[in-house]
ROROLUM-419808 format. One record per residue (C-alpha): x, y, z; residue number from 1. Coordinates in Angstrom, 2 decimals, decimal comma, padded with zeros to 5 digits, always signed. Example, Ala and Ser with C-alpha at 12.3 -4.5 7.8 and 13.67 -1.06 7.14 Angstrom:
BEGIN
+012,30;-004,50;+007,80;1
+013,67;-001,06;+007,14;2
//
This chain:
BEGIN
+072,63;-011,84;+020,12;1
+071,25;-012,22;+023,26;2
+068,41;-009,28;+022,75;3
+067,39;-011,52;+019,65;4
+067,34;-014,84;+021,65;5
+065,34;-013,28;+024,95;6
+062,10;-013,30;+023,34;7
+061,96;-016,82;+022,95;8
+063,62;-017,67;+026,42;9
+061,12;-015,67;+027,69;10
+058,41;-017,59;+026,17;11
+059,21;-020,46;+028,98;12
+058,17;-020,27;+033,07;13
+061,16;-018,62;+034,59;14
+062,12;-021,43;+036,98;15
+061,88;-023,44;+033,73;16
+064,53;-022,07;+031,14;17
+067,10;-020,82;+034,12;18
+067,95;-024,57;+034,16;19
+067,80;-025,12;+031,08;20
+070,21;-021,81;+030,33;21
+072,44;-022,72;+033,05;22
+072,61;-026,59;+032,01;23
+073,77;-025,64;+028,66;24
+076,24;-022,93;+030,22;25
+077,79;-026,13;+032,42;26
+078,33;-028,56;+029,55;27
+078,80;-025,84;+027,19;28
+082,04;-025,15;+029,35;29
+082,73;-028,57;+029,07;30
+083,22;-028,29;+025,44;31
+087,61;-027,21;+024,73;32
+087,74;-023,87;+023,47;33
+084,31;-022,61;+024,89;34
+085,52;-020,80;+027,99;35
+088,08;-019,27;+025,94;36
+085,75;-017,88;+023,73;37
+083,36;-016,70;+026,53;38
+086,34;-015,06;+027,98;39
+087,67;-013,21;+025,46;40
+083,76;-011,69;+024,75;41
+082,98;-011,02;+027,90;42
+085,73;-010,46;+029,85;43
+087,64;-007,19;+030,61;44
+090,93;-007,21;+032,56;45
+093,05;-004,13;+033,89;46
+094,69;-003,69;+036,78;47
+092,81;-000,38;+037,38;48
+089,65;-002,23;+037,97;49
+091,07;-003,57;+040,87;50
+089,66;-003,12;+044,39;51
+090,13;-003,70;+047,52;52
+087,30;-003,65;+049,50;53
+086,76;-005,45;+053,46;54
+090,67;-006,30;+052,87;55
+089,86;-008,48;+049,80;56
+091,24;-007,91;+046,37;57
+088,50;-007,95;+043,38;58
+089,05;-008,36;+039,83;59
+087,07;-005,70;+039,55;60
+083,83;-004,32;+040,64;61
+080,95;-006,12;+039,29;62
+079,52;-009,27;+040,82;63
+076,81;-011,64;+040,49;64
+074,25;-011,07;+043,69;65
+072,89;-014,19;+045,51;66
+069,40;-016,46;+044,23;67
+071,38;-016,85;+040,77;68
+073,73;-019,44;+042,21;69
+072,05;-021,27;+044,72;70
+073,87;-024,46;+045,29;71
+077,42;-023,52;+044,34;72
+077,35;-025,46;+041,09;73
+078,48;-022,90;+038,19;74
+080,94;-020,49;+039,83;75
+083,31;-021,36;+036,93;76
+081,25;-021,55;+034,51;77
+079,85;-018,20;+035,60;78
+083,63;-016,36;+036,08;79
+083,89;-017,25;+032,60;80
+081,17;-013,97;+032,10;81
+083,42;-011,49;+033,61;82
+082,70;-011,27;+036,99;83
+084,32;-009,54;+039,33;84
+082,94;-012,02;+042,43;85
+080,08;-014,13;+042,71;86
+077,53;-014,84;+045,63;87
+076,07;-018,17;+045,96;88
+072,76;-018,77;+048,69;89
+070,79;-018,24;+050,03;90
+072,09;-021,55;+051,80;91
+071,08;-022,79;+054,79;92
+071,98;-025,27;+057,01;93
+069,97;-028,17;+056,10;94
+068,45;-028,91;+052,75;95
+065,01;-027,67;+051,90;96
+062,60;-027,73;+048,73;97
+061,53;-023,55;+049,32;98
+057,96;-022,79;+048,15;99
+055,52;-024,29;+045,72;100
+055,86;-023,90;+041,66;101
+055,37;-021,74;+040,64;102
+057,43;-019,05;+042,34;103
+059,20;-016,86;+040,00;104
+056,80;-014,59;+037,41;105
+058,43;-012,11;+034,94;106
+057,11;-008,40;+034,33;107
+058,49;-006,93;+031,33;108
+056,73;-004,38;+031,23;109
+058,59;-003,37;+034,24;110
+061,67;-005,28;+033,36;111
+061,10;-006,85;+036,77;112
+060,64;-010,22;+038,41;113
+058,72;-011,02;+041,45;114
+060,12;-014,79;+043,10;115
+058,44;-016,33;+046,48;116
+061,38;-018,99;+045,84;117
+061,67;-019,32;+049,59;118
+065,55;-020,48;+049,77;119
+065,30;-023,46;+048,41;120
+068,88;-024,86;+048,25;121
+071,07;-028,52;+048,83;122
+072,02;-026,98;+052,21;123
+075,47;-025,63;+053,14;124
+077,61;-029,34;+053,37;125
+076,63;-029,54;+049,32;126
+077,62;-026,18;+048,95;127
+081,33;-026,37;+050,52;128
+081,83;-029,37;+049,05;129
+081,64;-028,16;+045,66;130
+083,48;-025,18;+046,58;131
+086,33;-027,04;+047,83;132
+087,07;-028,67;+044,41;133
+086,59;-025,41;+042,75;134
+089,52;-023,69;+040,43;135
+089,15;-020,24;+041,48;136
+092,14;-018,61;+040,15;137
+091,83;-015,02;+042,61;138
+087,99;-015,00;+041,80;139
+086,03;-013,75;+044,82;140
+083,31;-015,93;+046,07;141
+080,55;-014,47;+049,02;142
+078,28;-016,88;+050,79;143
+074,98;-015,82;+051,49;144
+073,71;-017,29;+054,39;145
+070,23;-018,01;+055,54;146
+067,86;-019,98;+058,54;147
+066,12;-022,70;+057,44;148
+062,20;-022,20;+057,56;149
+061,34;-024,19;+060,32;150
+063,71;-023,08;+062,38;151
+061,96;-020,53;+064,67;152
+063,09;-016,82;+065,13;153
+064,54;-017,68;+068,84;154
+066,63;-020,05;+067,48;155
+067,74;-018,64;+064,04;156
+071,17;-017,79;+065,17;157
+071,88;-021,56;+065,71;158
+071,41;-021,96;+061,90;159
+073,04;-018,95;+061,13;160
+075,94;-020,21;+063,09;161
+076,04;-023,62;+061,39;162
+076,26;-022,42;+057,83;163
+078,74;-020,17;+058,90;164
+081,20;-022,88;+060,33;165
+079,99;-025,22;+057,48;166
+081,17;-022,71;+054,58;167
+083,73;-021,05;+056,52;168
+086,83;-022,59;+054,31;169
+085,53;-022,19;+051,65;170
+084,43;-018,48;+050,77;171
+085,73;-015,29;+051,07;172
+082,89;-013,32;+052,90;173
+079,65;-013,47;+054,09;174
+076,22;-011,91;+053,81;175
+073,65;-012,73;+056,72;176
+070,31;-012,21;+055,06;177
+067,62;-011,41;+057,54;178
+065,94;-009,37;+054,87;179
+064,24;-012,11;+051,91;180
+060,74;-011,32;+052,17;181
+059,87;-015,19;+051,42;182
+060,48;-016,90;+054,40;183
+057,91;-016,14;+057,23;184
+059,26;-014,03;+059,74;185
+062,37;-013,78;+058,79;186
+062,66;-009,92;+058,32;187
+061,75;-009,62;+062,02;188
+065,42;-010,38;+062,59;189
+066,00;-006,83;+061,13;190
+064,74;-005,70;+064,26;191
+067,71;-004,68;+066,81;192
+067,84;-007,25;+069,49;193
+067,84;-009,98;+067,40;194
+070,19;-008,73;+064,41;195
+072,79;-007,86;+066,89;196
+072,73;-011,07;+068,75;197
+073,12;-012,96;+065,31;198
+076,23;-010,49;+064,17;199
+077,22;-010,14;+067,32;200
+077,35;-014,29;+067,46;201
+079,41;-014,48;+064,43;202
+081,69;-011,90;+065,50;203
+082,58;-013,91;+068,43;204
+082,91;-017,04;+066,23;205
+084,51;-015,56;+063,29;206
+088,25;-016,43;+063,81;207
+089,55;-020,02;+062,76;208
+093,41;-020,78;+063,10;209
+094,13;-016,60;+062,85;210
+091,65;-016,16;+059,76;211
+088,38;-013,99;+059,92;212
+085,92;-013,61;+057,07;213
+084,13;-010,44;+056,19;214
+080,18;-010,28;+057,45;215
+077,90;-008,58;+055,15;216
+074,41;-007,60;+056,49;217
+071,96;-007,55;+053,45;218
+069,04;-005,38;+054,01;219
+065,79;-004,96;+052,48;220
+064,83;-001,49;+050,20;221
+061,82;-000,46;+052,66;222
+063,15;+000,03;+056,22;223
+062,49;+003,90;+057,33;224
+065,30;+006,18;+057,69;225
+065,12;+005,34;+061,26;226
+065,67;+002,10;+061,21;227
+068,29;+002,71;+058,91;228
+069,65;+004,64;+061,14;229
+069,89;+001,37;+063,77;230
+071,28;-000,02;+060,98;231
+073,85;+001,98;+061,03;232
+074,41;+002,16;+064,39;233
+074,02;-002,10;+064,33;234
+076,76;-002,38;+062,38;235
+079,42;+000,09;+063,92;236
+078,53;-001,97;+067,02;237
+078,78;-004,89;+065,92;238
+081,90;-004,07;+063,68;239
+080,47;-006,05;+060,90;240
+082,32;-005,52;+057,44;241
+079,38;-003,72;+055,62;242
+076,20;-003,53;+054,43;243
+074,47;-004,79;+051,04;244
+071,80;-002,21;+049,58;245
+069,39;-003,58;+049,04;246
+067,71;-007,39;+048,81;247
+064,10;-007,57;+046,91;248
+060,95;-005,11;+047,84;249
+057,16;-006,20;+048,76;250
+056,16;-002,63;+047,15;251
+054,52;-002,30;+044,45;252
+053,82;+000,96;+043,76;253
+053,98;+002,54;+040,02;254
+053,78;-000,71;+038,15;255
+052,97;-000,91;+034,90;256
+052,07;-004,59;+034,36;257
+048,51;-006,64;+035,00;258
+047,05;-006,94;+038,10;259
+047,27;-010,82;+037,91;260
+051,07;-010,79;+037,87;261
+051,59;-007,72;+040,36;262
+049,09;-009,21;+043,07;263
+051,32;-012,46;+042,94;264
+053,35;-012,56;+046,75;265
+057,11;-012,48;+046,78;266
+059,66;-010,18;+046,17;267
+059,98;-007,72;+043,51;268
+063,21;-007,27;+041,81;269
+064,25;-005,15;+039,12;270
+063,95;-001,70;+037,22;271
+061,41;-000,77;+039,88;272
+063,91;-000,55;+042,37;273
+066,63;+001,58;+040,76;274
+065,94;+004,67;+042,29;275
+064,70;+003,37;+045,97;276
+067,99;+001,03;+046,27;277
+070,43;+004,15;+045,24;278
+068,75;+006,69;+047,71;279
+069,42;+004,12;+050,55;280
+072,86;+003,61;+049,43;281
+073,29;+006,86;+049,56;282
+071,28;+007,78;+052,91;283
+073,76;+005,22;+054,88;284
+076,82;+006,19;+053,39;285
+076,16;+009,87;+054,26;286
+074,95;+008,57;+057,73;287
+078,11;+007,01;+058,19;288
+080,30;+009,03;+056,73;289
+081,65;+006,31;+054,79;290
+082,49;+004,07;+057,86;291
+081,80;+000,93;+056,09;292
+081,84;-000,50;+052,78;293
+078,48;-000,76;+050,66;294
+077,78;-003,07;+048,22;295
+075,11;-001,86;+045,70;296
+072,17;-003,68;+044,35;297
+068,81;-003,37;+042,94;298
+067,92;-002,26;+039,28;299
+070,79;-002,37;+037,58;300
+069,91;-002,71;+033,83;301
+072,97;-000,19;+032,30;302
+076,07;+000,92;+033,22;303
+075,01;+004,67;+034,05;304
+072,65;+002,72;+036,92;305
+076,00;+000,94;+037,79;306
+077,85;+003,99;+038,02;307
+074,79;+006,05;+040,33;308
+075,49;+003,52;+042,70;309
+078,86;+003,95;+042,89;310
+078,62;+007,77;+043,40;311
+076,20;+007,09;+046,09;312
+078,36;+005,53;+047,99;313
+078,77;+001,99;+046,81;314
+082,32;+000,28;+046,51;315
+081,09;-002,40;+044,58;316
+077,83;-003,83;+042,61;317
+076,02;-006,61;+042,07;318
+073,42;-007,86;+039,20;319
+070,76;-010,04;+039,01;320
+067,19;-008,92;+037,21;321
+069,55;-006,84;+035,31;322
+071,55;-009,32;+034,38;323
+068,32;-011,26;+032,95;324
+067,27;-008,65;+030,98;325
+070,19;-006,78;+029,31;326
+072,23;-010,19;+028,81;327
+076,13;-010,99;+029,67;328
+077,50;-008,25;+027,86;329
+076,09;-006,11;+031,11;330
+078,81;-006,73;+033,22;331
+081,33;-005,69;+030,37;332
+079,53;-002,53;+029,49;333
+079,25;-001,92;+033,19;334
+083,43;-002,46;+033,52;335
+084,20;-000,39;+030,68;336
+082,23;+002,38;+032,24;337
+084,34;+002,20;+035,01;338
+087,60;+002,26;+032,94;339
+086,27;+005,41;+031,06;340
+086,41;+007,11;+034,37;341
+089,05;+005,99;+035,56;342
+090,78;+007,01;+032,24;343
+089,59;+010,48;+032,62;344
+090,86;+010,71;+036,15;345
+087,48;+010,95;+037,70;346
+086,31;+009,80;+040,97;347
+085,16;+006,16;+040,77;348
//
């Protein structure tokens, strides 16, 4: 169904028909019988999907990866889809409106998507209010946390540190992302001084009344080996819980679509960075030697590309572009892949 239906959707600006798709999905839900309905399609539970990964228990391994969920406001709605966790953010501390429209340009010819959305978000006391009147019922929700873009780089950790405390009741882990290519300057905080004053920051705040959260460092698909390698070394120091592999890429090598939509700034997402996002999955988790959980990302359009990242390394996966252009039923064929598996007693 949805294969027929994408044509038309994407006949609309991107920015466009994702509210217009996620405003019917939240009255939709508002309609008695609908979520059981979406449940019973897309939904797959079995106990041996189950995993426990930075001392949290998921569903199961597939989750929703952070730009899709912005301001907390279909978690639900969006659980309903089969989920295993879902990441809302970027948030940051205060309000802000991100870039100019447009920001967000599709390449099927690629099956990609380049956004400059620049975090644009209700800021982090929206967010945890919604959360806290949210019926989550064991599902796993990350926060994906983010400076705001005036903020300079010297003082980034202070909004780092405010959206932590802010959402700290409310989610389950976090993901400091130093790594968006659309705020300026930000990826210099993937350099070592001030990444491990930011984690290291955290750390030291990361204990309220004898709870901790898990801290996620996301990290973009074109650092070097070697500073990969610091990476690595960052977050042994640091004893952060893991690493997400990888955010979006400013590459754009091997494209297939126009010049007019490839030349546009921002960060590419997508089919484009299957392969790139697996090999560094797989470069820290051999540099490691497993030492920390990864959680894969980046070109996941089918369950096999689900599955490479889990033999790379990853413990878990998230969707986004993918989730675009193969529809819903992704995460289900994605699960079921995983059952198979685990059903023919192979390593998953």
């Amino acid at each position: 169904m949805y294969q027929l239906l994408k044509p038309l959707l994407f006949q609309f600006a991107p920015e466009n028909i994702h509210h217009v798709v996620t405003s019917l999905l939240k009255n939709g839900n508002r309609v008695p019988g609908v979520a059981y309905i979406q449940k019973s399609i897309f939904q797959l539970e079995d106990p041996r999907l189950e995993r426990e990964v930075f001392g949290l228990k998921f569903k199961n391994p597939v989750g929703l990866g952070a730009g899709f969920d912005k301001n907390a406001t279909l978690v639900e709605e969006l659980s309903h889809l089969g989920f295993g966790f879902i990441e809302i953010g970027t948030v940051t501390p205060l309000p802000q409106p991100g870039n100019d429209q447009p920001r967000m340009f599709r390449l099927p010819q690629d099956e990609a998507l380049i956004n400059r959305m620049g975090f644009n978000n209700e800021g982090a006391d929206v967010a945890a209010t919604r959360l806290k009147f949210l019926k989550r019922k064991g599902l796993i929700i990350g926060g994906n946390i983010g400076k705001n873009k005036v903020t300079p780089n010297k003082e980034a950790v202070h909004d780092y540190v405010k959206a932590f405390d802010t959402l700290f009741d409310e989610v389950d882990y976090f993901v400091v992302n130093v790594s968006s290519p659309n705020t300026p300057g930000l990826r210099e905080l993937q350099e070592k001084a001030p990444l491990k004053n930011i984690l290291n920051t955290l750390q030291e705040r990361n204990n309220k009344n004898g709870v901790s959260r898990p801290i996620l460092l996301k990290i973009a698909p074109d650092l070097t080996n070697d500073q990969l390698d610091d990476i690595v070394e960052i977050v042994t120091e640091t004893k952060i819980a893991g690493v997400i592999a990888t955010n979006t890429t400013i590459s754009r090598e091997n494209l297939q679509s126009s010049t007019t939509l490839t030349s546009e700034t921002g960060g590419l997402s997508g089919k484009p960075l299957t392969k790139r996002s697996t090999e560094v999955i797989r470069y820290i988790a051999t540099k490691s030697n497993k030492a920390f959980p990864i959680i894969g990302v980046g070109g996941i359009h089918s369950a096999q590309e689900a599955l490479d990242k889990l033999d790379a390394g990853a413990s878990l996966v998230q969707i986004y572009t993918g989730f675009i252009y193969e529809g819903p039923l992704l995460v289900k064929k994605i699960n079921q892949a995983v059952l198979k598996r685990i059903q023919e007693g192979k390593s998953v």
